[in-house]
N, C-alpha and C positions, 0 to 999 in steps of 0.2 A: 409974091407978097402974101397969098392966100394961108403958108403954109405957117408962116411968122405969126400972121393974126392969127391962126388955130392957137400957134402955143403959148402967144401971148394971153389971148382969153383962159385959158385950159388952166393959167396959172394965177387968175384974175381973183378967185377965190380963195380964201383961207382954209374953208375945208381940202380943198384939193391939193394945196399947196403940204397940208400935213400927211395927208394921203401917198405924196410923193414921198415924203419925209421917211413916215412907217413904210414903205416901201423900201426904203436904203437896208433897213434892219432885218427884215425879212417879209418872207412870199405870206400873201393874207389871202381869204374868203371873201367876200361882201360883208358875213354876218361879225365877222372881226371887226371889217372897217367900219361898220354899224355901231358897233357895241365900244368902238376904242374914242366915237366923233359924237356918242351920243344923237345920233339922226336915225330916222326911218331908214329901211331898206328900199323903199323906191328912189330916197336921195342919194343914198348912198352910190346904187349902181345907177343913176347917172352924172354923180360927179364921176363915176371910174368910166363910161361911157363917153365923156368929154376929154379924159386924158387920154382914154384910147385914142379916138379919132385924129388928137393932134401929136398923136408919135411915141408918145409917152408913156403908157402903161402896156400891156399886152397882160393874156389871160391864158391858160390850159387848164382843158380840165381831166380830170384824175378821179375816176369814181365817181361820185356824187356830189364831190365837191370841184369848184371852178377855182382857182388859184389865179389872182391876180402877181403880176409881179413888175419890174422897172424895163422898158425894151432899154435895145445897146444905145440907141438915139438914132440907127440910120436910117432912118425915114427920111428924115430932115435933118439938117446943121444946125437948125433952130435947137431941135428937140436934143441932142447932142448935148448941144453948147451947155443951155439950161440945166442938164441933168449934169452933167459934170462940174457945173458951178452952185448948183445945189446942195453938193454933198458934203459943202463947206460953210454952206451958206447956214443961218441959221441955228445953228447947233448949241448956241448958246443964251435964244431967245429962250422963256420961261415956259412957255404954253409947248413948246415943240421937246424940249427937253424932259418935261413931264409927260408927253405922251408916250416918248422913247423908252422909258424907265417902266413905266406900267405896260409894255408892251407883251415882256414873256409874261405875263398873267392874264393875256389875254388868250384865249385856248378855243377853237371852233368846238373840240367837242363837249366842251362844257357850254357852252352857248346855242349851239344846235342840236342839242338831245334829239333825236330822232327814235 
């Protein structure tokens, strides 16, 4: 049951829930997912720290940059189920479909000039 209440919490949030969202569309940074939810960066990587934990997201990094991206779901059946009803789900709410649309403009390197 332990692993259900992760993913069920993990998806309790509406930031997280978009996070997964932009995640269908492609691989992000943190300072994307910052920059696309309007939030800090210490929120940000722990809303992606909460998805990790419960199966959800996974991360490599590449350089200097960490790429979050969607796991296959096998951790859990939970994590599975949810992500494949996900990719359906929603697509036609307002807030989730407007994030989709401004997504290729969102660019880490124009965001994280280093």
């Amino acid at each position: 049951m332990k692993a259900f209440i992760k993913v069920m919490k993990a998806l309790s949030d509406p930031n997280r829930v978009k996070i997964i969202k932009m995640l269908q569309h492609k691989t992000m940074c943190v300072c994307e997912i910052q920059e696309a939810l309007q939030v800090a960066q210490p929120t940000a990587s722990k809303h992606l720290k909460l998805l990790e934990d419960a199966g959800l997201v996974t991360f490599q990094k590449e350089g200097i940059w960490v790429n979050y991206y969607l796991t296959d779901g096998s951790s859990t059946p939970y994590a599975a189920s949810f992500l494949g009803n996900l990719r359906h789900w929603l697509e036609d709410e307002p807030e989730i479909a407007e994030l989709v649309e401004k997504l290729p403009t969102i660019r880490r390197e124009n965001i994280c000039k280093k």
